[in-house]
TORVOTI-910694 format. One record per residue: residue in one letter; x, y, z of N, C-alpha, C in turn. Coordinates in steps of 0.001 Angstrom, whole numbers, padded with zeros to 6 digits, always signed. Example, Ala and Ser with C-alpha at 12.3 -4.5 7.8 and 13.67 -1.06 7.14 Angstrom:
<numars>
A+013190-005690+007800+012300-004500+007800+013200-003300+007800 S+012850-002250+007080+013670-001060+007140+012900+000030+007870 
</numars>
This chain:
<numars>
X+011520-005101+002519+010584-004675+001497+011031-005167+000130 X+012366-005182-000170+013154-005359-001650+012680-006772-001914 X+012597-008023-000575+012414-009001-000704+010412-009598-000635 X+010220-008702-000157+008650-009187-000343+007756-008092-001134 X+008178-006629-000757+007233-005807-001649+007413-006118-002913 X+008220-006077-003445+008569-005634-004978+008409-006968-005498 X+008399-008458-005127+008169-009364-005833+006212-009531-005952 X+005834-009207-004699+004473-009449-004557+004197-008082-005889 X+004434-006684-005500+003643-006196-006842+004255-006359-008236 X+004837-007152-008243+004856-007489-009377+004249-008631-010252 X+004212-009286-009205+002862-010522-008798+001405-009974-009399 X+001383-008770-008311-000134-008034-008606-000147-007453-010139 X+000715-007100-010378+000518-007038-012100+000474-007793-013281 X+000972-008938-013006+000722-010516-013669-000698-010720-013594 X-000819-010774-012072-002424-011263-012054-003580-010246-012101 X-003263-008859-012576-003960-008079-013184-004211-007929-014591 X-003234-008192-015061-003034-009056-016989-003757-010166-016798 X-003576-011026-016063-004043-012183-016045-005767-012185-016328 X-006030-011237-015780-007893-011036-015413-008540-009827-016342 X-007187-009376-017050-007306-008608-018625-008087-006793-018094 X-007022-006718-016864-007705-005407-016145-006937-004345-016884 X-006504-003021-017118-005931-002019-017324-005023-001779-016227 X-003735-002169-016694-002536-002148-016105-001525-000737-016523 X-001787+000318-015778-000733+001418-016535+000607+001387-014918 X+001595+002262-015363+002657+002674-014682+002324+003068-013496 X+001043+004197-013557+000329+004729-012373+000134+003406-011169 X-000536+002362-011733-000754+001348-010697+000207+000661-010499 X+001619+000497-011151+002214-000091-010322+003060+000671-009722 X+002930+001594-009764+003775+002849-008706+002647+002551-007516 X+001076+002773-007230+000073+002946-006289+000515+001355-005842 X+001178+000600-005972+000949-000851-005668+002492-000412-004943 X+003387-000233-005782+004707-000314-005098+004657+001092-003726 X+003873+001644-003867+004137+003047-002560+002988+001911-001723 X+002259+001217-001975+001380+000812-000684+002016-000200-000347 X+002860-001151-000951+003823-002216+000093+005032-001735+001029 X+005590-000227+000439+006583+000051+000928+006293+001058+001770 X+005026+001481+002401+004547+002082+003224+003888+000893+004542 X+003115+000631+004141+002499-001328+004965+003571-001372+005685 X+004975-001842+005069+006029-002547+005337+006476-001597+006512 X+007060-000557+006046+007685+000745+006915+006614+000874+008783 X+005531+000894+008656+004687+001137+009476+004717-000294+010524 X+004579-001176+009837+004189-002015+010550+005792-002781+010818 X+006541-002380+010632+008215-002720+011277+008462-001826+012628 X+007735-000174+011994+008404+000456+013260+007049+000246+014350 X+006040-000227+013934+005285-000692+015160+005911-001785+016084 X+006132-003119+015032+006628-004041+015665+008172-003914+016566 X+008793-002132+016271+009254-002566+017179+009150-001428+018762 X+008208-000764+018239+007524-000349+019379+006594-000857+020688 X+006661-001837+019749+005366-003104+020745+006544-003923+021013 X+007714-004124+021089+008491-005358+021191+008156-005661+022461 X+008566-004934+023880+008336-005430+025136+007209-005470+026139 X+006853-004607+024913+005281-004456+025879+004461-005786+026515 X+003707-005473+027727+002416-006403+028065+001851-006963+027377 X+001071-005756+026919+000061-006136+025825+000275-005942+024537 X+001511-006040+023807+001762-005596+022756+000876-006014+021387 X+000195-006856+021473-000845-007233+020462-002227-006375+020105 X-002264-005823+021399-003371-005091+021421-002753-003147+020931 X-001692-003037+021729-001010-002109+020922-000737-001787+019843 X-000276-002751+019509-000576-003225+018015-001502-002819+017146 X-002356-003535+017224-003376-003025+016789-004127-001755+016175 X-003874-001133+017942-004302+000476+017890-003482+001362+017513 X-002311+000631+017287-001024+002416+016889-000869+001659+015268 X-001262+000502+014643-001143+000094+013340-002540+000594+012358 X-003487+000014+012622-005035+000455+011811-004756+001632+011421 X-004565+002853+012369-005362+004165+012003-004232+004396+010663 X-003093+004153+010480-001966+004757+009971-001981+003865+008823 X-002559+002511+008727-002597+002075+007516-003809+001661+006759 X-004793+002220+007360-006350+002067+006909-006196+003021+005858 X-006001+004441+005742-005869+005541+004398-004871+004796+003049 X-004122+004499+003691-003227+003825+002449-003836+003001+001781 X-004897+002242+002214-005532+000682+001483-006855+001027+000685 X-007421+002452+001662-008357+003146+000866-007772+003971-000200 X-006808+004896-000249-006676+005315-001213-005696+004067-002631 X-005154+003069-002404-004898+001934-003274-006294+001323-003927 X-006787+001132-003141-008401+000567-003585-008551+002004-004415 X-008666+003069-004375-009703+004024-004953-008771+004106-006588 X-007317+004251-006043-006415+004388-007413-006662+003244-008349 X-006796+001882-007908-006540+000742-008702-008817+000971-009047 X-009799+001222-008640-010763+001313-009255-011292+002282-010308 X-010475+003345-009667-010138+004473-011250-009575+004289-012313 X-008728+003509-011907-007599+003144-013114-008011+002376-013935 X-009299+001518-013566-010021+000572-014481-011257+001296-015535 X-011711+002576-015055-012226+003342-015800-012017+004434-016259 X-010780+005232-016034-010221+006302-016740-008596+006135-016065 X-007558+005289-016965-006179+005024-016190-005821+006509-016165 X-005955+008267-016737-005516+009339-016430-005950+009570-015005 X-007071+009144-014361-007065+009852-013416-007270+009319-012263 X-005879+007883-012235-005358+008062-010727-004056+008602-009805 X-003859+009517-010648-002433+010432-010567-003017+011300-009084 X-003836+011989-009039-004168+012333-007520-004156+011420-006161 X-004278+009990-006720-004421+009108-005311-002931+008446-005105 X-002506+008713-006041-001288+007882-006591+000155+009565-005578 X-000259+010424-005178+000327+011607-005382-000023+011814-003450 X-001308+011731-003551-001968+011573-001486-000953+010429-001135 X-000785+008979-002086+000016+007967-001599+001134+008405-001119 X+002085+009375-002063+002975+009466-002437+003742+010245-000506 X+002418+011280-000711+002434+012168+000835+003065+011214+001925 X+001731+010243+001848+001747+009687+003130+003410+008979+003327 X+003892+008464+002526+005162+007427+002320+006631+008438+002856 X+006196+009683+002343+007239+011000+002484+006908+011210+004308 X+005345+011913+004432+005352+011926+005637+005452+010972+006935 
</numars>
C-alpha cells in the first residue's frame, strides 16, 4: 500500500488542483482510507483464492460485495466536497468504519 496507495493519492490530489476542484484534508484522508482498504481486501482475497479451481470467479464474488460501499461512499465524499467541503466528514467517518472493521 506505502508503495502504490499513497503515491497514487497523492497523484489524485495534483490532478484535482490540476482541474481547479476543492481539495480539503477531508478528501485526502477519503482517498487515502479508500486505497488502503481496496488494497487490504483484495490481498486477503487473493490469498484466499490462491489454490482454488475457480479462483477467478471466487474472486469476484467474495471481492465486489466488500468493495462496492467503499467506492460509493468515496464517490459520495469527493462529490460533496465539491459543494460544501464541511460536509464530507460523515462519509469520510462510514469510510473510516469500514477500514477498522
Amino acid at each position: 500500500w506505502l508503495l502504490a496507495g499513497v503515491p497514487l493519492a497523492c497523484a489524485a490530489v495534483l490532478l484535482a488542483v490540476m482541474l481547479n476542484m476543492a481539495v480539503t484534508v477531508s478528501v485526502f484522508v477519503a482517498v487515502l482510507l479508500a486505497t488502503f482498504y481496496l488494497s487490504v481486501t483484495g490481498g486477503v482475497a487473493a490469498l484466499l483464492t490462491h489454490g482454488a479451481r475457480y479462483g477467478g470467479v471466487l474472486l469476484v464474488v467474495l471481492v465486489l460485495p466488500l468493495q462496492v460501499p467503499m467506492l460509493i461512499l468515496g464517490l459520495l465524499a469527493l462529490t460533496d466536497g465539491q459543494l460544501d467541503p464541511q460536509s464530507i466528514t460523515p462519509y469520510v467517518q462510514l469510510q473510516l468504519a469500514l477500514v477498522v472493521f
